[in-house]
N, C-alpha and C positions, 0 to 999 in steps of 0.2 A: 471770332470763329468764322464771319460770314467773309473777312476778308480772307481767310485761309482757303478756304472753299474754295471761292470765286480764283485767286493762284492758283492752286493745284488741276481747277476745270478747266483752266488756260494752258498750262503745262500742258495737258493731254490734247488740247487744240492744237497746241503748236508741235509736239512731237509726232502726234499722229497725222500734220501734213507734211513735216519733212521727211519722216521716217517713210510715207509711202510715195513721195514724188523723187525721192532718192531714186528709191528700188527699182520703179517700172522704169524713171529714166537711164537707173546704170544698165538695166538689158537691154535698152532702144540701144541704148552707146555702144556696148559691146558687137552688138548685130552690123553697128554701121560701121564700127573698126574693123572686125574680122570679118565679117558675112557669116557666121558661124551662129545658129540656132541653140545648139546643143552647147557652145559656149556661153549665151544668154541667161540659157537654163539656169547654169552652175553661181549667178549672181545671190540667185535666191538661197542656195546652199550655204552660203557665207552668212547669209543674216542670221539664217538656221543654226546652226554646229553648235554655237559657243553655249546653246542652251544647254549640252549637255555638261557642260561644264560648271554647270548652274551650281552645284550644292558647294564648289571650292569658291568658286567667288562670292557666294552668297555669305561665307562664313568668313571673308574680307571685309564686306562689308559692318557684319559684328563686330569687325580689330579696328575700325577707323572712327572718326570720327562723321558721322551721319551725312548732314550736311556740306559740310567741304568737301566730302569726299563725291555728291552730287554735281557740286556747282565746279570742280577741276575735273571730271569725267567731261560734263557739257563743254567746255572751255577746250578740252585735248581736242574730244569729237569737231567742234569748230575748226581746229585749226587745222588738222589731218584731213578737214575737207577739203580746204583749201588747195592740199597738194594736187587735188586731180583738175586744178588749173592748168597742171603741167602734160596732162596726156595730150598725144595729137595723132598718137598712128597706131597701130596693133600690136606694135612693139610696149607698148605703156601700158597697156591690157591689162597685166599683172597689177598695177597700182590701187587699176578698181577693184579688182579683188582683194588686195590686200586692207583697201577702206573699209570695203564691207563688212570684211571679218572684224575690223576693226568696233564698226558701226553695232554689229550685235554681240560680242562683249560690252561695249557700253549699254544695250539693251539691258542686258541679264544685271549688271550693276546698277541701273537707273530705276529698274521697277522693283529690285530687291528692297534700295535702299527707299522707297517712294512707300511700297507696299510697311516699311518696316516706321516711317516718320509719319504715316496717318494716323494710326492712333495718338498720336504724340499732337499732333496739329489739331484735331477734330475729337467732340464728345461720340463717344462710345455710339449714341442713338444717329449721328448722322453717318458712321461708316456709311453704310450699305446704302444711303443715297448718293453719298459724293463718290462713293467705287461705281454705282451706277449712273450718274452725271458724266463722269470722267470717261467709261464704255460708252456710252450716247457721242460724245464729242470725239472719239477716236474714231469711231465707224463712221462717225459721219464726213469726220477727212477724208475716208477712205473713197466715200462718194466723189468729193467734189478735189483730190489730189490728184488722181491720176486726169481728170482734166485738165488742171491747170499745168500737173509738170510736162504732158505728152505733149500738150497743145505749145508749151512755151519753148521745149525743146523742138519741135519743128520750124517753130516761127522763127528763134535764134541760135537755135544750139545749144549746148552742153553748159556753156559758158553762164549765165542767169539763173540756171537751175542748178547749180554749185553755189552758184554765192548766196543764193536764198536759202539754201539749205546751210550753208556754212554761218549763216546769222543767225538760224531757227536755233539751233542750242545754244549760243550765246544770249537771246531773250530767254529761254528756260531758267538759266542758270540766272539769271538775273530774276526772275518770279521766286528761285529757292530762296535767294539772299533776302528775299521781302518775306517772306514765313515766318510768324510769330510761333516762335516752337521754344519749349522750356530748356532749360541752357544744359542740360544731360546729352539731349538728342541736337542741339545748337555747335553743342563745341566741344564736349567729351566724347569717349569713346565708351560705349555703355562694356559694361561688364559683368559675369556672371557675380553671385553671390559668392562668396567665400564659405567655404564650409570650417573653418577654424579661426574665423574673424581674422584672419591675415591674407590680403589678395595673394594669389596666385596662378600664373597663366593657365589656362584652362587646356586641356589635352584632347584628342582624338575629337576636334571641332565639328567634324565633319560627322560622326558616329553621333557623340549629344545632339546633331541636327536634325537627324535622321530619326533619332529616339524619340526626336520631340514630336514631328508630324506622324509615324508609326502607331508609336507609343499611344497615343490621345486621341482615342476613337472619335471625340468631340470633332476633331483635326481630319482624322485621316478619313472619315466615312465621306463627307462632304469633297473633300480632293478627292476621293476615289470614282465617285463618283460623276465629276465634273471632267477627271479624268477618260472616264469612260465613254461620256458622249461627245469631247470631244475626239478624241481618240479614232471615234466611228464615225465620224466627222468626214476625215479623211478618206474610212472604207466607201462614202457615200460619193466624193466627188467622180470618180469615173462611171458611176451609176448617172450622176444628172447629165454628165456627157455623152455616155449610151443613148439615155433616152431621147434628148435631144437630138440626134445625129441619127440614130439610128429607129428608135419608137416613133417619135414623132416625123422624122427626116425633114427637119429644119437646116438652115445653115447653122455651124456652129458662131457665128456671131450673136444668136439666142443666148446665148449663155452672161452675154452682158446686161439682160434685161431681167434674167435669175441672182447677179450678183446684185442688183440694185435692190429688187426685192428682200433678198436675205440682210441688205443692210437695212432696209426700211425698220425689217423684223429686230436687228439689234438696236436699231434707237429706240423704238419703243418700249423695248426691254430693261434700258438701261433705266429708263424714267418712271418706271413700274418697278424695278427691281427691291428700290429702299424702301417700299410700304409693304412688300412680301415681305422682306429682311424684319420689318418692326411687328408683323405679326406672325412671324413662325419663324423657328431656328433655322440656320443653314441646311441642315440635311435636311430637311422637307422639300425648300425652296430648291436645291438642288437636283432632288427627283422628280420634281414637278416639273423642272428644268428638262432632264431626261427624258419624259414621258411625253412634252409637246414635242420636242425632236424627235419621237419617236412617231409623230402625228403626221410629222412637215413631212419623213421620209415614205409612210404610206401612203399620204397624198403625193408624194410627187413619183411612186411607182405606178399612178394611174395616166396612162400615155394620152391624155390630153394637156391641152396646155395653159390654160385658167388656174388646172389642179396643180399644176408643177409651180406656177406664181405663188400662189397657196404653200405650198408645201416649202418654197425655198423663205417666205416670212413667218414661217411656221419654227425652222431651223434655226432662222437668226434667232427670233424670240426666246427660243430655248436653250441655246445655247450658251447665250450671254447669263440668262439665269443660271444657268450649271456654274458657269466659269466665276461669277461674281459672288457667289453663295461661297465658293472654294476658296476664295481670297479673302472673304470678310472672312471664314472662320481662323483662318488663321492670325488675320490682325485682330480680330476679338479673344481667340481662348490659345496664345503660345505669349509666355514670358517676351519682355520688352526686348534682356539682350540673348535671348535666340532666333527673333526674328527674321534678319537678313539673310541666316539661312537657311532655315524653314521656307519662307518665304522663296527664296530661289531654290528650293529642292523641289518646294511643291509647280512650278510653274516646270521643272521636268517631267514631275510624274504625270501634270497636265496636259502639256505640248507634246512631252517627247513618243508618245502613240502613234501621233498623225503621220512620224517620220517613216513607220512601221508599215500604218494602216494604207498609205496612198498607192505603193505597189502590190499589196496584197488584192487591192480594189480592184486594181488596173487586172492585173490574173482571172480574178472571179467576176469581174462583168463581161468575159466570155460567155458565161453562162445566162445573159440579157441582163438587163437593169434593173427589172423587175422583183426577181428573186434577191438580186442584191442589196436592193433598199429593203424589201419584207425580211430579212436578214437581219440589218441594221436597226430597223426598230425593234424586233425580238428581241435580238441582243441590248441595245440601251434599256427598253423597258424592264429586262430579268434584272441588269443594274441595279436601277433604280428599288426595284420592289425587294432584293436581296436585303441591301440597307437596311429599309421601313421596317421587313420585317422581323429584324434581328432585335428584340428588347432591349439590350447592354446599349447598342449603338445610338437605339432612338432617345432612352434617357441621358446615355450621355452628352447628346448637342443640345440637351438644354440647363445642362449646369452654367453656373457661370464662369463668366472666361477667369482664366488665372491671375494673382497679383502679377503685375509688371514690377521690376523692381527697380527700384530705385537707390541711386549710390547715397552710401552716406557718407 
């Protein structure tokens, strides 16, 4: 089990610096093919989209076989990076877009089927360290990729920072094929239980998926509210750029001394998060989650600027607890083969806010930054205490999670 771990910790090391030295470089790229800003933008959209598409592919994932279906996802992604060897002018523009979309449907397939093989890989007691090792290692790419891809794409161009990223999932998919996983989730395609002792294909996949995370307050309280702060996540980022810019009237290059911080706040979070997880259910650790981000956003509504450092490792911290309590409950309390789409449905109900909250933010920090974070943390905090305080909800995230089933 400890070599499993130590895989899947390296998975998230290596995904999390290709996925983010991609990103920043395909919008450096785009800027210097077209001169077009508002074209650079549209990079990040492409990573974005395919999440809504989450709950159909997530419910592909269930139809295939676990494993293979990981390690030929990394293997296409390698090779489809490959092609943007071939851009050279603003005419090829199109390609990089067309990767990237490509890039985040294999997101929404990789973490479904990742999220849906931990259990399977790892005892019950270590989820919720190794989902919190695995957040520690992707944030902390986040620190140190956008250095090495910005810095290497200046020094050489496009050219080194494709082919490093076009390796990065070929070493992944080679970690999957080293996973010591039992031969269900190895090379079968898991499948629901039969209700007449005769398999047959299973109907409206997408609805049973839906039912499952819904349905199981265990399930849904914990996404709901992991949902929520993130969510509000989004309402906050034009709030720290107000205050920045305009409360404090810093240059807005401050704002990268705020993102370091908030990742500080998620590594530490991530290495904390499995001994919360081992002494209190998900929906606790998830409103506890809630409630420090709802801490980070009051401090950082006070226009100094010690409090807004404060306040943005206050966010990480919290956040990554919302988001990892939401994940383990679903790999601990949803059946083995409904996980891939549970698992991708819930990572909509998660994400897909932020898509909502970013321009809502932009609108209401007209009104100063100030009200807008004391906003944001009212709101997370009613989240949070809604849950706690609903009886049904709080005993059911400490049932025990459900049989997984197993084929006979």
């Amino acid at each position: 089990m400890r070599r499993n771990a130590f895989l899947l910790v390296l998975i998230s090391l290596l995904s999390g610096f290709g996925s983010t030295a991609m990103t920043l470089s395909a919008g450096i790229w785009v800027v210097d093919l077209t001169g077009s800003v508002s074209l650079a933008a549209l990079t990040g959209l492409c990573i974005y989209a395919p999440t809504f598409a989450a709950p159909w592919l997530g419910a592909l994932v269930d139809r295939l076989p676990r494993r293979p279906l990981l390690i030929w996802v990394d293997v296409t992604l390698g090779a489809l990076l490959l092609s943007l060897l071939t851009v050279s002018a603003a005419r090829d523009a199109w390609l990089i877009y067309a990767i990237l979309l490509a890039r985040g449907v294999s997101y929404v397939l990789l973490d479904a089927g990742e999220t849906a093989i931990l259990p399977a890989a790892l005892p019950t007691a270590l989820l919720g360290d190794v989902n919190g090792w695995r957040s520690s290692a992707q944030e902390g790419m986040k620190l140190l990729a956008p250095l090495v891809g910005a810095g290497l794409y200046a020094w050489q161009g496009p050219v080194p920072v494709v082919l490093i990223c076009a390796a990065i999932p070929l070493l992944t998919a080679a970690c999957y094929a080293l996973l010591n996983l039992p031969v269900l989730l190895a090379g079968t395609p898991p499948t629901a239980p039969p209700a007449t002792g005769a398999h047959r294909p299973e109907r409206g996949e997408i609805r049973v998926g839906l039912a499952a995370l819904f349905g199981n307050p265990a399930v849904r309280a914990p996404v709901l509210v992991a949902a929520a702060a993130i969510g509000l996540s989004g309402l906050a980022n034009a709030a720290v750029i107000g205050q920045v810019v305009h409360g404090l009237h810093l240059p807005a290059t401050r704002l990268g001394y705020l993102s370091t911080a908030q990742g500080a706040g998620s590594i530490l979070s991530g290495l904390l998060v499995g001994r919360l997880l081992a002494r209190l259910s998900p929906l606790p650790v998830a409103a506890l989650g809630a409630t420090v981000f709802a801490a980070g956003c009051v401090s950082s509504s006070i226009p100094w600027w010690p409090a807004m450092i404060a306040g943005s490792a206050l966010a990480g911290l919290g956040l990554v607890w919302s988001l990892i309590a939401g994940v383990t409950a679903v790999q601990t309390r949803t059946p083995d083969h409904l996980l891939g789409r549970v698992a991708a449905t819930s990572n909509t109900v998660m994400f897909g806010p932020v898509a909502l909250a970013i321009p809502l933010g932009s609108a209401a920090v007209h009104f100063g930054p100030t009200p807008l974070f004391l906003a944001t943390a009212i709101l997370s905090l009613t989240a949070a205490a809604t849950t706690l305080h609903q009886p049904k909800l709080a005993a059911s995230s400490h049932q025990a999670p459900p049989p997984t089933h197993q084929q006979p």
